[in-house]
C-alpha positions as CSV (number, residue, x, y, z in Angstrom):
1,X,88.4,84.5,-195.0
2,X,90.5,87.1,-195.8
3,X,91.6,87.7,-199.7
4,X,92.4,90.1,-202.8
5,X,89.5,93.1,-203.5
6,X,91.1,91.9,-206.9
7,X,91.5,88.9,-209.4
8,X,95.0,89.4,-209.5
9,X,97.1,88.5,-212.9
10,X,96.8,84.5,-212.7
11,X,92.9,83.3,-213.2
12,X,94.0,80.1,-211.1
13,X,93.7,82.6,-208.1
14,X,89.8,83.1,-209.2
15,X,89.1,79.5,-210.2
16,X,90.7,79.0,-206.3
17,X,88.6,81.2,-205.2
18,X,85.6,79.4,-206.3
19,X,86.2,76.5,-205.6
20,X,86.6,77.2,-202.2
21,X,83.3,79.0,-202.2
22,X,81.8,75.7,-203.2
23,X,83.8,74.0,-200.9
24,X,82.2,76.2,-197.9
25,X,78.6,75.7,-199.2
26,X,79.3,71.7,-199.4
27,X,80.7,71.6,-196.2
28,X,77.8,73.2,-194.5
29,X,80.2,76.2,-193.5
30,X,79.2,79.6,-193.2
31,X,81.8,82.5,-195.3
32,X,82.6,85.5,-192.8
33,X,84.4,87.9,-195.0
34,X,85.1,91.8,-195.7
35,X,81.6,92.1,-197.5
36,X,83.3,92.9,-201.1
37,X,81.5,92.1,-204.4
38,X,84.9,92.8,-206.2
39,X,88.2,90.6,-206.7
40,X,88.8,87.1,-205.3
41,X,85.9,88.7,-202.4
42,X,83.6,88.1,-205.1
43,X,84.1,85.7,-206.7
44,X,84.5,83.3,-202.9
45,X,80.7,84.8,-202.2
46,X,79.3,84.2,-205.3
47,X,80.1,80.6,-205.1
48,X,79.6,80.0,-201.8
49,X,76.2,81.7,-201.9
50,X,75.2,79.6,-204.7
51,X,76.5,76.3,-203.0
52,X,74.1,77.4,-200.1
53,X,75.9,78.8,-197.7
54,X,75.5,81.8,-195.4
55,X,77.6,84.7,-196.1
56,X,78.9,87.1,-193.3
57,X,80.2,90.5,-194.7
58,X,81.7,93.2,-192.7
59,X,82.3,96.3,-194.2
60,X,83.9,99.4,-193.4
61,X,81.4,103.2,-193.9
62,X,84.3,104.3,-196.1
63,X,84.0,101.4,-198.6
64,X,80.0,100.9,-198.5
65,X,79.5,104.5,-199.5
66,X,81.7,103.5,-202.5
67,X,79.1,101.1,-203.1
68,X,81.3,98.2,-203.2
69,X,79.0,95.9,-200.6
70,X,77.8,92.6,-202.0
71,X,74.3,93.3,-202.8
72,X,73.2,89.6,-202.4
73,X,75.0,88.3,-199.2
74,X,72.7,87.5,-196.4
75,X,74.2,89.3,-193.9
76,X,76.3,93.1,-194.0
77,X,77.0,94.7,-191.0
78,X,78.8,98.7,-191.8
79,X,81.5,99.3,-189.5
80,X,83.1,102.4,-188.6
81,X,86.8,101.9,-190.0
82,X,89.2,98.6,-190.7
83,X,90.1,98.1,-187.5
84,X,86.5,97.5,-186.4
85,X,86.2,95.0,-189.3
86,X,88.9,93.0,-188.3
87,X,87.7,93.2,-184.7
88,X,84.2,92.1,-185.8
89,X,85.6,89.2,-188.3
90,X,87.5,87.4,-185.3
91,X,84.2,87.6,-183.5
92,X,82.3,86.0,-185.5
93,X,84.6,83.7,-187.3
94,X,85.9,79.8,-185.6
95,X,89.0,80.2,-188.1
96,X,90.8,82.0,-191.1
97,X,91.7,80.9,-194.8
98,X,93.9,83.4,-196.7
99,X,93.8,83.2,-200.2
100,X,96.1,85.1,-202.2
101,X,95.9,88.9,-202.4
102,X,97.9,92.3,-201.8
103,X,99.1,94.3,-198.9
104,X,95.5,94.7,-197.2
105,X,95.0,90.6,-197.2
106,X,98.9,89.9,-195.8
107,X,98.1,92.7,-192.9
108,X,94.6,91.3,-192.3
109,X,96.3,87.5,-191.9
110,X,99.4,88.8,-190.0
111,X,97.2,90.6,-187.3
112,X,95.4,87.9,-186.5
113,X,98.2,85.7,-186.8
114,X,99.6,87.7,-183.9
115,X,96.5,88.1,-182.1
116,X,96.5,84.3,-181.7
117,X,100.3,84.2,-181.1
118,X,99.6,87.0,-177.9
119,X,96.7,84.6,-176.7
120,X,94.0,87.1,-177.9
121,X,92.0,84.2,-179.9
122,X,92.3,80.2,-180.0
123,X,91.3,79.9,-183.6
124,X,93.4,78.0,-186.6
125,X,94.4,80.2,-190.0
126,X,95.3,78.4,-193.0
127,X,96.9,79.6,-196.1
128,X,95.2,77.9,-199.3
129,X,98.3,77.8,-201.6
130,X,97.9,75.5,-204.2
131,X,100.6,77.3,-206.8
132,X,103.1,78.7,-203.8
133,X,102.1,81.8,-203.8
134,X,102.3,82.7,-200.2
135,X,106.1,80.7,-200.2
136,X,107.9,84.0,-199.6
137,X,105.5,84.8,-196.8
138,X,106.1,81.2,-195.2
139,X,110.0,82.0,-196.1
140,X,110.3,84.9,-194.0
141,X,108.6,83.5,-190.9
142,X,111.0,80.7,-191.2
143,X,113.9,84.0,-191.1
144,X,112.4,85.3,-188.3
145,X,112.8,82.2,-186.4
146,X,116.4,81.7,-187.3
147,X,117.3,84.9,-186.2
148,X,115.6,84.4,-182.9
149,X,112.7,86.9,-183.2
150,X,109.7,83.8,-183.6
151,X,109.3,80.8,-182.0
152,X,108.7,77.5,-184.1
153,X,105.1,77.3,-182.4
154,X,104.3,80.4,-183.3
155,X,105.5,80.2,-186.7
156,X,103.3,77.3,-187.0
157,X,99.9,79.2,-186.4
158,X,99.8,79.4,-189.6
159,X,99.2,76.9,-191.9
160,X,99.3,75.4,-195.5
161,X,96.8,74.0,-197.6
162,X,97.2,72.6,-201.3
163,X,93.0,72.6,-201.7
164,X,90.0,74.1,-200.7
165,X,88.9,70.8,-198.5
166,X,91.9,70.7,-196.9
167,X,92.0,73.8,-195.4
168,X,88.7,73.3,-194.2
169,X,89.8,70.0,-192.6
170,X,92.9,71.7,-191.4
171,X,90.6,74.4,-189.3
172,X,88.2,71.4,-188.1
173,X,90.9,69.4,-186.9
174,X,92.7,72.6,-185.3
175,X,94.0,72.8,-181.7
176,X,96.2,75.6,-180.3
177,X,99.4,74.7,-178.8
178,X,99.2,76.0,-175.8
179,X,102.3,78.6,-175.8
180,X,102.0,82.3,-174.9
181,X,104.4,84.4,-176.7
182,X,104.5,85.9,-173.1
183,X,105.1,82.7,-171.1
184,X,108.0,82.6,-168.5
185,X,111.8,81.0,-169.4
186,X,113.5,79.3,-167.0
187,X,115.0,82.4,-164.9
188,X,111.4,83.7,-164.6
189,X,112.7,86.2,-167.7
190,X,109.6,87.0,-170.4
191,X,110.7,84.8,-173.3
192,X,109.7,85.9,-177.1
């Protein structure tokens, strides 16, 4: 799960948040996320630790000796930088739910977007948008494939869910499509 290190101006982003902690819990699935007790991290820990779920946190060294670590998660692993967090998150994730937050949440989502897009995972990622605030986001993908630099299929790795259940039943049900952004056209030519 990747998602803000803050609330954010709209409370509807925390009340989101929590309900898809309880969603987690409910669903017997386990939270991997970036080990944050603060923002939407929080708040999607809290709630899925008390709805009896088992909570995954990986944490950069630069941000646990800030003390920022979830002190009642059951599992924190330090890792040396944010790459390595990402790294370990794919690893021990099935499949990604955004929820909404800054710069570091789009990058987080993006990357592994395009890890998936270059073949480097086979896992779903689904934005929970109930109030459209990832539209823009979905806006400029849709760009990006009118101007010939995405493909449809790899525009739709990513996914949108209006609730916390649906985007747990939209990574359940998930199956990749089977295109490589490297795969051959028909002159032999690398397509993009």
């Amino acid at each position: 799960m990747f998602c803000g290190a803050s609330r954010g101006a709209d409370p509807a982003h925390a009340a989101l948040a929590a309900k898809l902690g309880a969603a987690l819990g409910v669903a017997g699935v386990d939270l991997v996320y970036g080990g944050g007790h603060a923002g939407l991290m929080g708040v999607v820990a809290d709630a899925a630790l008390d709805a009896g779920a088992e909570v995954f946190g990986v944490i950069p060294e630069a941000l646990q000796a800030r003390e920022l670590s979830h002190p009642r998660i059951q599992h924190l692993e330090v890792v040396p930088d944010m790459h390595s967090r990402k790294a370990r998150m794919n690893a021990l994730s099935d499949g990604f739910i955004v929820l909404p937050g800054g710069i570091g949440t789009l990058e987080e989502a993006v990357e592994i977007q395009s890890w998936s897009q270059l073949g480097f995972h086979r896992k779903g990622i689904v934005y929970l948008d109930e109030d459209g605030f990832w539209d823009p986001f979905f806006t400029l993908t849709q760009t990006m494939v009118d101007g010939g630099f995405l493909r449809p299929a790899h525009r739709d790795i990513a996914l949108r869910a209006d609730t916390p259940e649906q985007a747990i039943e939209m990574l359940r049900n998930w199956q990749p499509s089977g295109e490589s952004r490297w795969s051959e056209g028909p002159q032999g030519e690398a397509k993009a």
